[in-house]
C-alpha positions in Angstrom: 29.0 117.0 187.6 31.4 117.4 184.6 30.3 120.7 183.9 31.8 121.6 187.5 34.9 119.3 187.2 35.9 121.5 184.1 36.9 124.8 185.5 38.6 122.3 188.6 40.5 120.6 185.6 41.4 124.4 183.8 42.6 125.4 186.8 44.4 122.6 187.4 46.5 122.7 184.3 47.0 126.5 184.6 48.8 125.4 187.7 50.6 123.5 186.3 51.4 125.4 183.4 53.2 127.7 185.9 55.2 125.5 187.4 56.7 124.1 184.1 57.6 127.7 183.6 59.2 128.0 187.3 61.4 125.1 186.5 62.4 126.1 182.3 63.1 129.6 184.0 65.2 128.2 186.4 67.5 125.7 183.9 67.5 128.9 181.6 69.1 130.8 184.4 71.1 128.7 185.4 72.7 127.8 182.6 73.4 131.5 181.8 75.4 131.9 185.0 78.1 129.8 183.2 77.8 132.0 180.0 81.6 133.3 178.6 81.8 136.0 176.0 83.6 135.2 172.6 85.9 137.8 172.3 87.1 136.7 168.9 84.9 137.4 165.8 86.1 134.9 163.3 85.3 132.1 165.8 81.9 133.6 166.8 81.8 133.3 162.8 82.8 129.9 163.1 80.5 128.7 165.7 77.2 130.4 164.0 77.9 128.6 160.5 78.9 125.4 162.6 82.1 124.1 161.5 83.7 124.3 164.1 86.1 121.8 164.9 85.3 119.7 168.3 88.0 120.4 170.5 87.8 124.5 170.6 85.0 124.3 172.9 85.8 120.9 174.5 85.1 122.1 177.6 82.2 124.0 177.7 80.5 121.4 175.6 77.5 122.1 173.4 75.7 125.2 174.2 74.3 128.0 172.1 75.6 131.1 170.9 73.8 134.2 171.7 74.4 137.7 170.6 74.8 140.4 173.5 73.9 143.8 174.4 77.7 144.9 173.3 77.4 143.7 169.6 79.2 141.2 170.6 78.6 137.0 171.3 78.0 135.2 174.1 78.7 131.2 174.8 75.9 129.4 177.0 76.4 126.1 177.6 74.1 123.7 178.5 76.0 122.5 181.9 73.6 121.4 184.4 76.6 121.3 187.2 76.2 123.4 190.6 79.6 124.4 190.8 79.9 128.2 190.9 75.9 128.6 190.8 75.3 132.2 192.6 73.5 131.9 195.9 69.8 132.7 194.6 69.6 130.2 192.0 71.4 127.5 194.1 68.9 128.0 197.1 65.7 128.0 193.8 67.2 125.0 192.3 67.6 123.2 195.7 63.9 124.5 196.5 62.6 122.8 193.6 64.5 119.3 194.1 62.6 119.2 197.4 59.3 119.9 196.0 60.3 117.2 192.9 61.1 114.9 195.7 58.2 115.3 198.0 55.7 112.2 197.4 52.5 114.7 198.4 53.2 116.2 194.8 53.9 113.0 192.4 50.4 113.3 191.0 51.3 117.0 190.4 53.9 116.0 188.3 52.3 113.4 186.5 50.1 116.2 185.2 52.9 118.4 184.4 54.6 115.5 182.2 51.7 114.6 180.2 51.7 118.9 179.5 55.4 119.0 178.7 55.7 115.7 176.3 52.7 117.9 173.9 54.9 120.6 174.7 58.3 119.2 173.5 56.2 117.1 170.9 55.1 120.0 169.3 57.6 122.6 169.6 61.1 120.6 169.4 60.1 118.2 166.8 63.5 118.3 165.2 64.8 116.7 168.4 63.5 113.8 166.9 63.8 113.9 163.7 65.4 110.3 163.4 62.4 108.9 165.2 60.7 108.8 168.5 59.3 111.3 170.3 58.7 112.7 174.4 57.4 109.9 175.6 60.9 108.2 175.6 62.1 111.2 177.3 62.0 111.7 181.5 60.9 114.7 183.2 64.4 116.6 183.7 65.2 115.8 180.3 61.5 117.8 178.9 63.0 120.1 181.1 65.9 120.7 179.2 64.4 120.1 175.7 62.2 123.2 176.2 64.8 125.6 177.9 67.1 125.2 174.9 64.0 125.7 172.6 63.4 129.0 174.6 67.8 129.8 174.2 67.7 129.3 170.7 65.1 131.1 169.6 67.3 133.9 170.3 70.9 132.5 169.5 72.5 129.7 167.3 72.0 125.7 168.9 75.5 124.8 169.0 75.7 121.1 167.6 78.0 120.9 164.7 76.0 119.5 161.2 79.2 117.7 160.6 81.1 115.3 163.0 84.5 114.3 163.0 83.7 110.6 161.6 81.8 111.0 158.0 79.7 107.9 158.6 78.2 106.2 162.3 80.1 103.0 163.1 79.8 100.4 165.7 81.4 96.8 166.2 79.2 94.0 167.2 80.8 91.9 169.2 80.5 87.8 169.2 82.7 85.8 172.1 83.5 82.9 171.0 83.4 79.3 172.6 86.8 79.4 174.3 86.3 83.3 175.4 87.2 85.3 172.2 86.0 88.2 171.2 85.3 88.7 167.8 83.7 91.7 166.2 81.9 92.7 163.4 82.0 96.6 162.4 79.0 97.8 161.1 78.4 101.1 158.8 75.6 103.3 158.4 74.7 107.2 157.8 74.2 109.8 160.7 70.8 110.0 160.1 69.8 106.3 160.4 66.7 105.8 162.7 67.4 104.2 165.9 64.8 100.8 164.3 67.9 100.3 161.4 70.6 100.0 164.1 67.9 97.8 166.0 67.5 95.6 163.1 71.2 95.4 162.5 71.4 94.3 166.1 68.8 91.8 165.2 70.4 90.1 162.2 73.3 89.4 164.4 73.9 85.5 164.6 73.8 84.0 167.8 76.5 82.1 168.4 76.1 78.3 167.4 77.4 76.0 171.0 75.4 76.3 173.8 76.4 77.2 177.5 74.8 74.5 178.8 77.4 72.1 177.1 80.1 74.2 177.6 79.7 74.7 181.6 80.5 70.7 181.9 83.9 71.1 180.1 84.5 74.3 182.0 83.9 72.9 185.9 85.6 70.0 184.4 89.0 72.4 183.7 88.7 73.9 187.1 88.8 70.8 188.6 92.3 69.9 187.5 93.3 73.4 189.4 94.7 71.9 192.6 97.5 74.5 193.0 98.5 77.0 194.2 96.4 76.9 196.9 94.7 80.6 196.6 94.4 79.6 193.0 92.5 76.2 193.6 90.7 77.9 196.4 89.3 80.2 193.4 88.7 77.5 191.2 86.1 75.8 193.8 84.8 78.6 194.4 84.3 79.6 190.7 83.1 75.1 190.6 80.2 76.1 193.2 79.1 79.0 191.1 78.9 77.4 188.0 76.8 74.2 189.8 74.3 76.5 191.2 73.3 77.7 188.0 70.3 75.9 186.8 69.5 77.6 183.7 71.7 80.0 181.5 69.9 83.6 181.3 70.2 84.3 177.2 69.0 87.9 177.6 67.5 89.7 174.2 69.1 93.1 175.3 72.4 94.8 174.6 75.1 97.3 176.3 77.7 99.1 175.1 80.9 101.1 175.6 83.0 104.1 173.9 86.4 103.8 172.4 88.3 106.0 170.5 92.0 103.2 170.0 91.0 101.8 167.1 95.0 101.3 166.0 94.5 98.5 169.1 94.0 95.0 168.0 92.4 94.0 169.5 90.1 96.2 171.6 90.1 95.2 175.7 86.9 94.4 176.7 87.4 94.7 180.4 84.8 95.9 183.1 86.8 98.7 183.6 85.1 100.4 180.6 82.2 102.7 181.2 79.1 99.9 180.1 76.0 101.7 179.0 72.4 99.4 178.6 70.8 99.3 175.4 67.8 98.8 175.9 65.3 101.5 174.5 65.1 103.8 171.2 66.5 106.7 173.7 69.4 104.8 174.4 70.3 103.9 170.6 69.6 108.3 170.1 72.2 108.5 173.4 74.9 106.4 172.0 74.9 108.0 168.5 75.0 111.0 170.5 77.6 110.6 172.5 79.5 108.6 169.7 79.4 111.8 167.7 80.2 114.5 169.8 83.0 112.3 171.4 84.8 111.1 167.8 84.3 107.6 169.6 82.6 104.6 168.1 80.4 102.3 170.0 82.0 98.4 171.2 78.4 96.3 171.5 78.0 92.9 173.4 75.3 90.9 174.7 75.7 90.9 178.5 75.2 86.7 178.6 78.3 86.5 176.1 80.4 88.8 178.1 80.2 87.2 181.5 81.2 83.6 179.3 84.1 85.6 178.2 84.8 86.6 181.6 84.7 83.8 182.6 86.6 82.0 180.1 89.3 84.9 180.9 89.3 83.5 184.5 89.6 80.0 184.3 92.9 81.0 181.7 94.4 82.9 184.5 93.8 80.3 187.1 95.3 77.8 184.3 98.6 80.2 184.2 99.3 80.5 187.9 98.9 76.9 188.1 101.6 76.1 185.2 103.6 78.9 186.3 104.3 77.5 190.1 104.5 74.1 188.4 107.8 75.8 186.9 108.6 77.2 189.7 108.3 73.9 191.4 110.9 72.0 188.7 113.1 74.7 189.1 113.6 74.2 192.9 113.8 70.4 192.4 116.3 70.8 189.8 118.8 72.4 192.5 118.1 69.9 195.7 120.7 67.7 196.5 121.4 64.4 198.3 123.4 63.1 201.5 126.5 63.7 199.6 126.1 66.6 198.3 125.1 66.5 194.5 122.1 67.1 193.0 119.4 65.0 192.4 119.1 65.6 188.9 122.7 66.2 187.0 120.7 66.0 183.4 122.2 62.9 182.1 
């Protein structure tokens, strides 16, 4: 029986084999179609010894520089958008998102990850040269790995040896008991592995009062919130919330956002931000990533601190509608008057 399941099993992986090829030959393609030629020598020159300076390509992004047929250079970006895609490849790629999609072939594609994490492993080692390996990595992303392996071979990987910032920084942020944010900047080299930033994230001290204590004193301050009405209306609302809470979740996990205004003091830590999870060693290698092609440094809370500071940020907001119409309130008084015509209160 296992003599017979072999050729079954060879044949199975040849097939296999050839569709990994269908879809690296499609990416490849595709991201040719969005190729520009560098007219201009001395920053072809540029580009191939990588110093570069980040914003001369800002919007082509990384790519990789590829000699052409005219003695010339060609820029490839790796751009996964559709926009612009030629009518072929757009009707191959949509093909291929259907068969991706169609449960009848998930086992299919298990078989084909398993072949493309020894094929990533072992031919684009040096995209993990601070740790990890293709495991950490999905399917479309293997994808990738492996079509710029294939560009490269022929070209120059455009990701510049030197960023903008000579040393990877991020600010650990701590919110204190009353809502405050405090952070903490951290410093380490570029090529860190993503276990150091993990243990630095690990030192951090958690914060000494516990929510538990502190929810009492907060319901407590919403209480005295009996005006105006939209604002005590909130407050009772916000009361409810709070009660239903049995336990506080103190989750172990991070997230994350980018900023570039460092001159502000101090950084806004609204929702509004673009939050990333933290969660995995491919996120820690996606942050430094981004962080260094951007020229942006990482902002990092624990999501249990940030909705205390959010809520500590709403119950001071209800707090300064309600002292604000209490002014507006004394101000009114202050001009009524009586039967005979003057006011109430003359100040004396």
């Amino acid at each position: 029986m296992a003599s017979s399941s072999q050729p079954e099993d060879a044949a199975q992986a040849a097939a296999a084999r050839r569709m990994i090829e269908e879809f690296v030959s499609l990416r490849v393609a595709h991201w040719k179609t969005k190729q520009r030629r560098i007219t201009n020598q001395e920053v072809a020159a540029q580009i191939a010894a990588l110093c570069w300076d980040y914003y001369s390509l800002a919007e082509n992004g990384l790519g990789c520089l590829l000699p052409d047929r005219e003695g010339g250079y060609v820029y490839v970006p790796y751009d996964d958008s559709r926009e612009d895609l030629p009518p072929d490849i757009l009707r191959c790629a949509k093909s291929l998102d259907r068969w991706e999609k169609d449960p009848a072939n998930s086992s299919f594609i298990l078989r084909m990850d398993r072949i493309l994490e020894e094929e990533v492993d072992d031919k684009c080692f040096w995209e993990f040269l601070d740790g990890g390996d293709a495991s950490g990595v999905d399917f479309q992303g293997k994808i990738n790995i492996l079509a710029k392996y294939r560009l490269i071979k022929g070209g120059v990987d455009v990701s510049p040896s030197h960023p903008l910032n000579p040393q990877f920084k991020f600010a650990v942020t701590l919110i204190t008991e009353f809502g405050c944010a405090k952070m903490q900047w951290r410093y380490v080299n570029w090529g860190c592995s993503e276990k150091e930033i993990e243990r630095c994230l690990d030192a951090t001290p958690r914060t000494q009062y516990r929510l538990e204590t502190v929810r009492t004193r907060q319901i407590r301050e919403l209480e005295n919130i009996e005006y105006p009405e939209d604002a005590a209306n909130e407050a009772k609302y916000l009361i409810r919330e709070l009660s239903s809470q049995r336990t506080v979740e103190y989750e172990a996990e991070w997230f994350y956002f980018l900023t570039g205004k460092l001159d502000e003091a101090p950084i806004r830590l609204e929702r509004n931000h673009e939050w990333k999870t933290l969660k995995t060693p491919n996120d820690v290698k996606l942050m430094k990533r981004s962080s260094r092609e951007q020229g942006k440094w990482p902002i990092i809370a624990r999501p249990w601190e940030m909705r205390h500071h959010d809520l500590c940020f709403a119950i001071f907001k209800l707090q300064q509608r309600q002292l604000l119409h209490a002014e507006k309130v004394e101000k009114a008084a202050l001009h009524v008057k009586d039967k005979t015509g003057e006011p109430y209160f003359t100040g004396g």
